[in-house]
C-alpha positions as protocol buffer text, in pm:
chain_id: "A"
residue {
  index: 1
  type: UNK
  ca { x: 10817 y: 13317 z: 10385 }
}
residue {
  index: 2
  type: UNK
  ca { x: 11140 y: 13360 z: 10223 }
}
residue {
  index: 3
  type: UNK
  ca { x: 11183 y: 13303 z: 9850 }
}
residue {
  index: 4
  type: UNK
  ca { x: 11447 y: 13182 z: 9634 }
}
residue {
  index: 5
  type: UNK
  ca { x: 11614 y: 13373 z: 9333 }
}
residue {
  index: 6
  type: UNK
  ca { x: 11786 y: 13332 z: 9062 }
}
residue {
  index: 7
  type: UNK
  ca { x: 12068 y: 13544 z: 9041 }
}
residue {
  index: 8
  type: UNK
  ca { x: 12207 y: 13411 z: 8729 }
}
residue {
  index: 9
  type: UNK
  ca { x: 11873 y: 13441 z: 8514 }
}
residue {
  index: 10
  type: UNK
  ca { x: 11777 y: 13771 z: 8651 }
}
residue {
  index: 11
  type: UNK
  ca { x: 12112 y: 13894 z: 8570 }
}
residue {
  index: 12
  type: UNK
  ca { x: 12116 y: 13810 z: 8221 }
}
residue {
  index: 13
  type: UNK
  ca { x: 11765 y: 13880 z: 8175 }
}
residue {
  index: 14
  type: UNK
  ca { x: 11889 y: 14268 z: 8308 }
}
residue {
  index: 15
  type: UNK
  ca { x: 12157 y: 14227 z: 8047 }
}
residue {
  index: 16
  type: UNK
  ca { x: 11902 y: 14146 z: 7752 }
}
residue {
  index: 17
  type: UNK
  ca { x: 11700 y: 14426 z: 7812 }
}
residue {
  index: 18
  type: UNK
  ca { x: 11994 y: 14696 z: 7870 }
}
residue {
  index: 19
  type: UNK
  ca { x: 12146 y: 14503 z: 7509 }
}
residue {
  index: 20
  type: UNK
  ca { x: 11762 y: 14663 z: 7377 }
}
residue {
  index: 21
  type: UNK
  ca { x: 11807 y: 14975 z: 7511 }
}
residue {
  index: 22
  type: UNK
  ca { x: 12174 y: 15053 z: 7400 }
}
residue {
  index: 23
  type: UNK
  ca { x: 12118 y: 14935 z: 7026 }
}
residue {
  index: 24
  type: UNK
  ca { x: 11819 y: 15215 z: 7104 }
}
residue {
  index: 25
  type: UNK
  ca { x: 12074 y: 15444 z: 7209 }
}
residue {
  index: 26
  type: UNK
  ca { x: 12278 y: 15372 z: 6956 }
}
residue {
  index: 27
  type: UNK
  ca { x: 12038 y: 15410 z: 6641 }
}
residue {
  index: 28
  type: UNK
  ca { x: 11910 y: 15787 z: 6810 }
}
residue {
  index: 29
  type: UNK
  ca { x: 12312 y: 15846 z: 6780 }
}
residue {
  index: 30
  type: UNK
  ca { x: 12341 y: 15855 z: 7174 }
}
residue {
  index: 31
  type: UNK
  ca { x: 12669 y: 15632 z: 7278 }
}
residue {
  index: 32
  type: UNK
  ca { x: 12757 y: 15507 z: 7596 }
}
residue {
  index: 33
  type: UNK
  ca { x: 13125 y: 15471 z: 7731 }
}
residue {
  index: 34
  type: UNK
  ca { x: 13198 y: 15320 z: 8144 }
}
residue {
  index: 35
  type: UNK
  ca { x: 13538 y: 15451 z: 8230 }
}
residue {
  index: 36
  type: UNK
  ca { x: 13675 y: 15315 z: 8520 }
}
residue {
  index: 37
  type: UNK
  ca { x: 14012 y: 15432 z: 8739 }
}
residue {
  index: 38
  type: UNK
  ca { x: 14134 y: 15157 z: 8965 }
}
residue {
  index: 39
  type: UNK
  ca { x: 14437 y: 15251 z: 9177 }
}
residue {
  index: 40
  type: UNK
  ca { x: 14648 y: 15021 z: 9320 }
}
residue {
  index: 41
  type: UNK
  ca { x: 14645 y: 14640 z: 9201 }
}
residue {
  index: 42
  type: UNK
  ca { x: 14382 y: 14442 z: 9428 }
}
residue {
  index: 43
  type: UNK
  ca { x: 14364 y: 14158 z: 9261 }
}
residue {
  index: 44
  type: UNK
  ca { x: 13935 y: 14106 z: 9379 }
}
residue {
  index: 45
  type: UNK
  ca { x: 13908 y: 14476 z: 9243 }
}
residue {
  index: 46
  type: UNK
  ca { x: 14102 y: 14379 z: 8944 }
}
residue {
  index: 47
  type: UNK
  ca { x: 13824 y: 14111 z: 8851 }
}
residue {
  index: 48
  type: UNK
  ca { x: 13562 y: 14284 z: 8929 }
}
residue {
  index: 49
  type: UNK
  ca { x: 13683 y: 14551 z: 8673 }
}
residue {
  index: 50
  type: UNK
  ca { x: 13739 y: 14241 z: 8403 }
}
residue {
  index: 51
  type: UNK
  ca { x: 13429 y: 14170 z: 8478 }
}
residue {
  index: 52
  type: UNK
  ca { x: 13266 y: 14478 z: 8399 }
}
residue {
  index: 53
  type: UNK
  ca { x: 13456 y: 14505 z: 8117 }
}
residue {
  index: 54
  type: UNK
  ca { x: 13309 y: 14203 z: 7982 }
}
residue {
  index: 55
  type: UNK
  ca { x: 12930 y: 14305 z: 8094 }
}
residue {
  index: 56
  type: UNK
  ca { x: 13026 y: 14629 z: 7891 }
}
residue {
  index: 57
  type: UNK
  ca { x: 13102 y: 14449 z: 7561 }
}
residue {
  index: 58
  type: UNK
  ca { x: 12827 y: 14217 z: 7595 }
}
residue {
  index: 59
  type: UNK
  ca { x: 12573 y: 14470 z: 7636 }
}
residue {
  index: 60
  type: UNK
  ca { x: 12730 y: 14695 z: 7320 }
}
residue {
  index: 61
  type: UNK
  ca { x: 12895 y: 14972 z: 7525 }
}
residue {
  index: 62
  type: UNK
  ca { x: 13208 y: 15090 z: 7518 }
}
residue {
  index: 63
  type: UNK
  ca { x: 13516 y: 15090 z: 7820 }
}
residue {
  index: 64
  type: UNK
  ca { x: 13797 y: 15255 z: 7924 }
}
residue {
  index: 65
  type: UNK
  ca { x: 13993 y: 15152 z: 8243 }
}
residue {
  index: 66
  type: UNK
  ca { x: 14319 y: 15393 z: 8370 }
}
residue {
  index: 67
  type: UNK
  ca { x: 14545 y: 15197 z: 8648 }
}
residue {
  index: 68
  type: UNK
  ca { x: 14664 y: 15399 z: 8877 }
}
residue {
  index: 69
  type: UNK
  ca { x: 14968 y: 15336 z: 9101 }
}
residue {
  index: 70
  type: UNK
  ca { x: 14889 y: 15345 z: 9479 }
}
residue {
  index: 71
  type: UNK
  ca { x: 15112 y: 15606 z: 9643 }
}
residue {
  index: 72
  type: UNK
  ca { x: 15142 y: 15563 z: 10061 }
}
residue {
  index: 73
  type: UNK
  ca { x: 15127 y: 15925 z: 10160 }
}
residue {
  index: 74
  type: UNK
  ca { x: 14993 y: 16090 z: 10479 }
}
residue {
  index: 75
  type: UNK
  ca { x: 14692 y: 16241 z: 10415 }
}
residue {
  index: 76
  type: UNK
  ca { x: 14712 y: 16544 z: 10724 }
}
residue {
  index: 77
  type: UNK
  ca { x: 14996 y: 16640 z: 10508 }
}
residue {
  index: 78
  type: UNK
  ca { x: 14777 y: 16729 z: 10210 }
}
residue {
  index: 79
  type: UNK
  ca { x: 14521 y: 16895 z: 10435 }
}
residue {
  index: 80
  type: UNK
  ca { x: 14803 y: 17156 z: 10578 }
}
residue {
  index: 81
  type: UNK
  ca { x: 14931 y: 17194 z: 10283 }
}
C-alpha cells in the first residue's frame, strides 16, 4: 500500500537537525562553506541556487556562488587541441 508524505515537514525537520549539528560544528571550531558555480543564466537553475542559498543561511552555514558566462564552443576542438 502506498503511503503519503510530507515533504514540507520532513524537510524542515532535516533542516532542524542539520541547524544542531552545524552550531556543533561550529562550537568544535569546524565551519562549513557551500560554494556553488552556475554557468550560464537558467533562470530554474538560478532559483534553485537562491534557494540553496537560503537553506544555507537558515541552517548557519556559509555560501559563495561564482556566475559564470556560458561560452558556445565546439567541444572536438578542445579535444584536438
Amino acid at each position: 500500500m502506498a503511503q503519503i508524505i510530507d515533504g514540507k515537514k520532513i524537510s524542515a525537520e532535516i533542516k532542524e537537525e542539520l541547524k544542531e549539528q552545524v552550531a556543533q560544528l561550529k562550537e568544535a571550531g569546524i565551519e562549513g562553506t557551500l560554494a556553488v558555480i552556475q554557468v550560464g543564466d537558467d533562470p530554474a537553475s538560478s532559483v534553485y541556487v537562491r534557494n540553496k542559498k537560503k537553506a544555507c543561511e537558515y541552517i548557519g552555514i556559509g555560501s559563495r556562488s561564482y556566475e559564470l558566462p556560458l561560452i558556445q564552443c565546439k567541444p572536438m576542438g578542445l579535444i584536438q587541441g
